[in-house]
TORMIFI-737370 format. One line per 2 residues: number of its first residue (from 0); their letters; for each residue x negated, y, z negated of N, C-alpha, C, O. Coordinates in nm, 2 decimals. Each point is the difference from the previous one (the first is absolute). Example, Ala and Ser with C-alpha at 12.3 -4.5 7.8 and 13.67 -1.06 7.14 Angstrom:
! residues 2
0	AS	-1.32 -0.57 -0.78 0.09 0.12 0.00 -0.09 0.12 0.00 -0.10 0.00 -0.07  0.14 0.11 0.14 -0.09 0.11 0.00 0.08 0.11 -0.08 -0.05 0.11 -0.01
This chain:
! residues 130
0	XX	-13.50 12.66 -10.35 0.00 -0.12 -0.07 0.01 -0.11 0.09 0.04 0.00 0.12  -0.07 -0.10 -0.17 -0.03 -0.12 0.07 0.06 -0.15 -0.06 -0.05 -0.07 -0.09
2	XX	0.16 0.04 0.17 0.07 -0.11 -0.02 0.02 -0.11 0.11 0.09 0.00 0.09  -0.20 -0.09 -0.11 -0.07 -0.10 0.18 0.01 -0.13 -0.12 -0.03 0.02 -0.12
4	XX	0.09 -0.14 0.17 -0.05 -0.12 -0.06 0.02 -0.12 0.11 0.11 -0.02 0.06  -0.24 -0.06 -0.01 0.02 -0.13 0.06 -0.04 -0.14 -0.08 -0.08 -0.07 -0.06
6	XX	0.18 0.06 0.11 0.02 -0.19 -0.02 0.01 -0.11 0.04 0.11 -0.02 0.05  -0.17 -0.06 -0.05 0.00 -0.11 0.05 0.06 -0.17 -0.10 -0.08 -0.04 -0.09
8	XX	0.16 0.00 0.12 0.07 -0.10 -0.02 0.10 -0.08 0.01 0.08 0.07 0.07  -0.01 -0.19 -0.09 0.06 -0.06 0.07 0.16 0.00 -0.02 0.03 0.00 -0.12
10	XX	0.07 0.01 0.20 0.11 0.04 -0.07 0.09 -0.11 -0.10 -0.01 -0.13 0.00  0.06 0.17 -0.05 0.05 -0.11 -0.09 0.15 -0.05 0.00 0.06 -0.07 -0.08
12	XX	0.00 0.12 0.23 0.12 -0.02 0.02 0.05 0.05 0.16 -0.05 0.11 0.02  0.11 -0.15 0.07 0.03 0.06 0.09 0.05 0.15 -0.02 0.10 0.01 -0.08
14	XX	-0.14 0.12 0.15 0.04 0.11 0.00 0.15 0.00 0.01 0.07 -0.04 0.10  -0.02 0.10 -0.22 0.16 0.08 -0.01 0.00 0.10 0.12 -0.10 0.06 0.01
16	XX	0.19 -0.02 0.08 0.00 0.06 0.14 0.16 0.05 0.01 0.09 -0.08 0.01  -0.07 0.23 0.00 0.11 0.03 0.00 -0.01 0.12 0.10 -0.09 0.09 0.00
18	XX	0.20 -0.10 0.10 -0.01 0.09 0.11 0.19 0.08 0.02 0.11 -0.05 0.01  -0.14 0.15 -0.03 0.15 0.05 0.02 -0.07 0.14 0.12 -0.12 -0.01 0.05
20	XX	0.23 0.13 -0.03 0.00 0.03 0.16 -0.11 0.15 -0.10 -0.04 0.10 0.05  0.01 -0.13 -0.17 -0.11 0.15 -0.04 -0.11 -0.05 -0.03 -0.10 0.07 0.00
22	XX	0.08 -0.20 -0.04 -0.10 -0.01 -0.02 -0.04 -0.19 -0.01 0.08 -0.09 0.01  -0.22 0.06 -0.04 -0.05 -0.12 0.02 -0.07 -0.02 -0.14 -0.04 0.09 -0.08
24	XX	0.03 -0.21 0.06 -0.02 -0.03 -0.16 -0.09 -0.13 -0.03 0.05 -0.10 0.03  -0.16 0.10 -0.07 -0.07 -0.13 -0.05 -0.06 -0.01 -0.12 -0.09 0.07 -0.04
26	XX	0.15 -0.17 -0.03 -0.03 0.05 -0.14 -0.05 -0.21 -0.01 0.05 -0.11 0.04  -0.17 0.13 -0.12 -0.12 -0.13 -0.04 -0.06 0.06 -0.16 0.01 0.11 -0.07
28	XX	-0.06 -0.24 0.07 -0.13 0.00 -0.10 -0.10 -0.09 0.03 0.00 -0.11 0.05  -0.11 0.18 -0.07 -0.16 -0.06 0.02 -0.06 -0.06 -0.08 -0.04 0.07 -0.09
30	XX	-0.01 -0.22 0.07 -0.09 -0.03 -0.12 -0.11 0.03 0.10 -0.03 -0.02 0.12  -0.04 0.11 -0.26 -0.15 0.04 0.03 -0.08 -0.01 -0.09 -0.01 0.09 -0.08
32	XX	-0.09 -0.23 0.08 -0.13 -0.02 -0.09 -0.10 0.08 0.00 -0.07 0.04 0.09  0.05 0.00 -0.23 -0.11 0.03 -0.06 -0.10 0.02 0.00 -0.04 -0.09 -0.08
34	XX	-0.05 0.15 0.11 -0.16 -0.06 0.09 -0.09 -0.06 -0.12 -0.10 -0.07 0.02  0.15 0.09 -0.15 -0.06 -0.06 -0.13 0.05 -0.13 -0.07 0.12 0.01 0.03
36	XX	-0.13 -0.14 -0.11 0.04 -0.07 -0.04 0.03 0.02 -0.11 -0.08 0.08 -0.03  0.17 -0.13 -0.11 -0.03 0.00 -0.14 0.05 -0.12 -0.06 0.11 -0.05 0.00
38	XX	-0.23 -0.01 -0.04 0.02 -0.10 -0.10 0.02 -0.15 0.14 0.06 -0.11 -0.02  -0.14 0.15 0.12 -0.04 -0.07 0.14 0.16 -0.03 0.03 0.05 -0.11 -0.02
40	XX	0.00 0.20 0.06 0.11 0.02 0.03 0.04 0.13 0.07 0.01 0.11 -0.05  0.02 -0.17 0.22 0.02 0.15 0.03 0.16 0.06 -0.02 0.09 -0.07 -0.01
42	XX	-0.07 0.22 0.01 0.09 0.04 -0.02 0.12 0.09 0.11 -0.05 0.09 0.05  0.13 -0.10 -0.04 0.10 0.05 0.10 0.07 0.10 -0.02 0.04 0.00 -0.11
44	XX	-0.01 0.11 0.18 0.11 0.09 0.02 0.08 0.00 0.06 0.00 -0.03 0.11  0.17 0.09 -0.20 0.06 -0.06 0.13 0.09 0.14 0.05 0.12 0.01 -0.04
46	XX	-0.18 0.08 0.12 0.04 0.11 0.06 0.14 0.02 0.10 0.01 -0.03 0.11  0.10 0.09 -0.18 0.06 0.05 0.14 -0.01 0.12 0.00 -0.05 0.09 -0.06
48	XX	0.12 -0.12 0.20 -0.06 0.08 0.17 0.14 0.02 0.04 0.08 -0.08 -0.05  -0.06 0.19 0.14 0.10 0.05 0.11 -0.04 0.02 0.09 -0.12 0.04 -0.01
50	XX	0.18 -0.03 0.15 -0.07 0.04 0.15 0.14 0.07 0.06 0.11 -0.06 0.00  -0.12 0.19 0.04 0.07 0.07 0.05 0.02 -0.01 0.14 -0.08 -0.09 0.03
52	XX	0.15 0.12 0.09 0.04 0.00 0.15 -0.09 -0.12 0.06 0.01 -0.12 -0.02  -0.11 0.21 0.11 -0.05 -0.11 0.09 -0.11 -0.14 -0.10 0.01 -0.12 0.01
54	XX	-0.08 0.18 -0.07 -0.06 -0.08 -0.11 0.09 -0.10 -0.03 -0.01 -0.11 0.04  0.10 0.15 -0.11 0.10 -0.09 -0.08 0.07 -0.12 0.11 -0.01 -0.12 -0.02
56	XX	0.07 0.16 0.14 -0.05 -0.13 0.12 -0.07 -0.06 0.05 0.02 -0.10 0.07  -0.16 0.17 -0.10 -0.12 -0.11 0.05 -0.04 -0.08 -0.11 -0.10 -0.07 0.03
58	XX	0.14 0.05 -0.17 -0.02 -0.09 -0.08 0.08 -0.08 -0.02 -0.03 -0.11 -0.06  0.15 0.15 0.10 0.15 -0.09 -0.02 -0.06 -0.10 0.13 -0.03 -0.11 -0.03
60	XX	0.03 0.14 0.14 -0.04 0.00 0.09 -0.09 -0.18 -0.02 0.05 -0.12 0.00  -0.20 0.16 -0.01 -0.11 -0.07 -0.01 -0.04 -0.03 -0.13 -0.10 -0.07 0.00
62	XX	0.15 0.10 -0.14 -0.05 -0.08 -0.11 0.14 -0.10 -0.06 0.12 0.00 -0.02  -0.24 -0.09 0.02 0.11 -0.08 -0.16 -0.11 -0.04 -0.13 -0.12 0.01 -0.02
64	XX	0.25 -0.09 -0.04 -0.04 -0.04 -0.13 -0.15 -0.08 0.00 -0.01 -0.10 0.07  -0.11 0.15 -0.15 -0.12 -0.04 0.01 -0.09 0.03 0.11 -0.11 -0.05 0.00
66	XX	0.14 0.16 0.12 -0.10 0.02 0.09 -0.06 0.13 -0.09 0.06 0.06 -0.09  -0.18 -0.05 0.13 -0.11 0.12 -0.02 0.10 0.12 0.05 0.09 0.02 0.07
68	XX	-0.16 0.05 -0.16 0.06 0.18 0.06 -0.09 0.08 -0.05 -0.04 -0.03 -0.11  0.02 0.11 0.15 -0.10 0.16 -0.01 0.04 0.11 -0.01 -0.02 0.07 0.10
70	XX	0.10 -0.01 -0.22 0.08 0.13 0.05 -0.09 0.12 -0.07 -0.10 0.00 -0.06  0.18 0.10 0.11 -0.09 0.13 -0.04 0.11 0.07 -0.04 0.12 -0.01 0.04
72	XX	-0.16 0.09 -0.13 0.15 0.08 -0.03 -0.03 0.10 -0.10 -0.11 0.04 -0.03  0.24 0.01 -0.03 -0.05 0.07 -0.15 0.11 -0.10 -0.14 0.09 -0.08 0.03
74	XX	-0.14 0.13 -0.16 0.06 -0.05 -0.05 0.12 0.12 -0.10 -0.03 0.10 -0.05  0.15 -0.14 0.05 0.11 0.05 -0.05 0.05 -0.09 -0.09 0.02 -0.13 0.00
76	XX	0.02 0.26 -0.11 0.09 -0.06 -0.13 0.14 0.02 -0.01 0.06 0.11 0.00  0.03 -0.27 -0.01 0.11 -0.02 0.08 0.08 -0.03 -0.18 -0.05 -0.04 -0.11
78	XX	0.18 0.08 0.15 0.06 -0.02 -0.14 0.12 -0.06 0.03 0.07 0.02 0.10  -0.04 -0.13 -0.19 0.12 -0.08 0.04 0.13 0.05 -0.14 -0.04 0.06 -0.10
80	XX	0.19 -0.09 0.13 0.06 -0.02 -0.09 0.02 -0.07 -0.05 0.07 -0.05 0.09  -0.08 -0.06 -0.21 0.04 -0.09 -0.07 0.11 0.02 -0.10 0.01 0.12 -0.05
82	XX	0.09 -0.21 0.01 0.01 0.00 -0.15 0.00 0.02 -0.10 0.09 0.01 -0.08  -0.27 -0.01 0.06 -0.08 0.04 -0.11 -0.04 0.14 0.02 -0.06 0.04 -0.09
84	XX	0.08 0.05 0.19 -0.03 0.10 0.03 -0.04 0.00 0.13 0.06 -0.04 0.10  -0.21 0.12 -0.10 -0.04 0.01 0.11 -0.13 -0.10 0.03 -0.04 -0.06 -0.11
86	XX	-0.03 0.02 0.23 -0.15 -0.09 -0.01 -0.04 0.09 0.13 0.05 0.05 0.10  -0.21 -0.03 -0.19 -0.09 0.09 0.11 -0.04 -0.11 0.08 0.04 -0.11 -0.04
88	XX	-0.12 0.11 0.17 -0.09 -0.04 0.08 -0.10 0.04 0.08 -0.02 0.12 0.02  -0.07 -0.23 0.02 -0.06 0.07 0.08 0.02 -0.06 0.12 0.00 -0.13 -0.01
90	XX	0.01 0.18 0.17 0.00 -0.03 0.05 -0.15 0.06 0.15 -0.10 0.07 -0.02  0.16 -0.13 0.15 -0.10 0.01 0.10 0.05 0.08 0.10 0.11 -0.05 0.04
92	XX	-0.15 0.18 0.03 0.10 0.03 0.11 -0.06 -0.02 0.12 -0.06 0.09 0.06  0.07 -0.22 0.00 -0.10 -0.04 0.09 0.04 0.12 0.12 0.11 0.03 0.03
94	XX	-0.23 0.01 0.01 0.03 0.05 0.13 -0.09 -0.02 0.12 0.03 0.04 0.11  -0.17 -0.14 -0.13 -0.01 -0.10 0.15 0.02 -0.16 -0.12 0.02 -0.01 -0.12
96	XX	-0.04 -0.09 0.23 -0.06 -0.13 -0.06 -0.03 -0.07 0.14 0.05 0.02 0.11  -0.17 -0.12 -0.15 -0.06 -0.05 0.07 0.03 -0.18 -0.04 0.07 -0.03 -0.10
98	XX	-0.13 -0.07 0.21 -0.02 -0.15 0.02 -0.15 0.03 -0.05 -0.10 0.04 0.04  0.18 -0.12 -0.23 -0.13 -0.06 -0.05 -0.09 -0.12 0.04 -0.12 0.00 -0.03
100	XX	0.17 -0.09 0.09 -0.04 -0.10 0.05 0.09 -0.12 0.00 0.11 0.03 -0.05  -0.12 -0.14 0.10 0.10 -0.16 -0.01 0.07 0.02 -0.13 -0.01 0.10 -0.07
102	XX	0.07 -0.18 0.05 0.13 -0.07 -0.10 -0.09 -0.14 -0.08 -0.03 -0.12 0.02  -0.01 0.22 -0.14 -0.09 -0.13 -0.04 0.06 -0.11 -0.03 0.11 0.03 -0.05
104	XX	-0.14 -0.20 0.06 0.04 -0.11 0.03 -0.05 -0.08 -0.13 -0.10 0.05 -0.05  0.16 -0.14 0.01 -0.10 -0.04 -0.15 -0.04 -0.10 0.05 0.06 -0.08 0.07
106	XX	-0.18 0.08 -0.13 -0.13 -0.09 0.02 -0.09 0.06 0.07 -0.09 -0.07 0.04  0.08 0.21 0.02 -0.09 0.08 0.10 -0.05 0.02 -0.07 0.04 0.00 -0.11
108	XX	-0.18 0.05 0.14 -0.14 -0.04 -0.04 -0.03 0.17 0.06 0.05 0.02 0.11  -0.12 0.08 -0.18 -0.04 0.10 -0.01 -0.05 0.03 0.10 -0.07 -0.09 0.03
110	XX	0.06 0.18 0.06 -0.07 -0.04 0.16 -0.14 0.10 -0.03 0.00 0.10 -0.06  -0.11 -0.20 0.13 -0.15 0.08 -0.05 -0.03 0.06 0.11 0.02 -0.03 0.12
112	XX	-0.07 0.12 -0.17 -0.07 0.07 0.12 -0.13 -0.07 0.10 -0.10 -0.07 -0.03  0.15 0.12 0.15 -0.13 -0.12 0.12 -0.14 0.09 -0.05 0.01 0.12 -0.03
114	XX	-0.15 -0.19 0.03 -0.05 0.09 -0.07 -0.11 0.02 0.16 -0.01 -0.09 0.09  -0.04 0.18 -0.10 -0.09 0.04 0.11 -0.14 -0.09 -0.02 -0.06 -0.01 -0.11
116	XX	0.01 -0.07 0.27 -0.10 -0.06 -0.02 -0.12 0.03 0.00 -0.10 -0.08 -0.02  0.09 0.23 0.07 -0.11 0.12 0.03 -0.04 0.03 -0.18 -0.11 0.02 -0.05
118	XX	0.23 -0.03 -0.02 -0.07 0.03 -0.13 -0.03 -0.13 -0.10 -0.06 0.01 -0.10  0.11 -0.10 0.13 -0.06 -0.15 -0.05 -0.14 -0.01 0.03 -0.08 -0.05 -0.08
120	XX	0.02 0.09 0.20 -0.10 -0.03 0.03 -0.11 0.08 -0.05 -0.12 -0.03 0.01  0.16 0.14 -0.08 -0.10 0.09 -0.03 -0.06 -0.08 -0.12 0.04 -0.08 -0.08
122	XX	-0.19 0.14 0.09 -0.07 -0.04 -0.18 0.04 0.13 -0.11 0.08 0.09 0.02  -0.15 -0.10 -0.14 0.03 0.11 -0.06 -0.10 0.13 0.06 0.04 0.11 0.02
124	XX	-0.16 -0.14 0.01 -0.06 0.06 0.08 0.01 0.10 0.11 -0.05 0.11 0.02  0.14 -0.16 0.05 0.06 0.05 0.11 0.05 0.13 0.02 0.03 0.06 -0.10
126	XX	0.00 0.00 0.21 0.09 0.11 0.02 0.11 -0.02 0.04 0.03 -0.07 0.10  0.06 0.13 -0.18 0.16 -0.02 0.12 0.03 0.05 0.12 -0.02 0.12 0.03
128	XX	0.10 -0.24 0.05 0.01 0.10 0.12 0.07 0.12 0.05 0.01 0.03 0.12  0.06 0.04 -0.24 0.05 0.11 -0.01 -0.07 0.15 -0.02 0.07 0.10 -0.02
C-alpha cells in the first residue's frame, strides 16, 4: 500500500517547535490553493503538518509565517479530545520539506518566464531546434 502526499504552500503561522532530551517537534499548517477556481474564485486548504527530529529543526530553523514550503510526507488520521467528545483529523507527517521560493510581498507581480529568442524567431514553418 501506498501512502506518499506532496505539497506545496505557504505557511499560515510561524512553526510550533518543541524540543525536550527524546525528541524534536514541529507542528504548522499550510494554505494550499486549488489548481481550479469556483464561481472565479480560487479556493484554499488549510492543512496541518508535523516534522519529527532533524526535519522538524530545519523548518523551525528556516520557515516562517507566509514563506513557500514543499513537503512530502504521508497522510495520518489524528484524534483530539474535546468536551463534546472526540474530533477526527487529518493531518501531514512531513518527512522531507523543501524552499518553495521568496516570501511573497504584496503588490508582486507573478514572475514570467524569460522566453527563448531561438524560438521567437521561428516561423510556423520551421523546425525546432530540438
Amino acid at each position: 500500500m501506498l501512502n506518499k502526499v506532496i505539497l506545496e504552500g505557504r505557511l499560515t503561522k510561524d512553526p510550533i517547535y518543541k524540543e525536550t532530551d527524546s525528541y524534536k517537534q514541529a507542528r504548522f499548517t499550510i494554505a494550499v490553493d486549488r489548481d481550479y477556481a469556483k464561481d472565479g474564485k480560487r479556493e484554499t486548504d488549510f492543512v496541518h503538518a508535523v516534522a519529527w527530529g532533524g526535519t522538524a529543526s530545519f523548518i523551525q530553523k528556516y520557515f516562517y509565517t507566509g514563506d513557500l514550503i514543499i513537503v512530502v510526507g504521508r497522510l495520518q488520521i489524528d484524534v483530539d479530545k474535546t468536551d463534546n467528545g472526540y474530533k477526527e483529523y487529518t493531518s501531514v507527517v512531513v518527512e522531507n520539506a523543501y524552499f518553495g521560493g521568496a516570501k511573497k510581498e504584496k503588490g508582486d507581480e507573478p514572475s514570467k518566464p524569460a522566453s527563448d529568442p531561438k524560438l521567437e524567431e521561428l516561423d510556423d514553418d520551421d523546425e525546432l531546434p530540438f
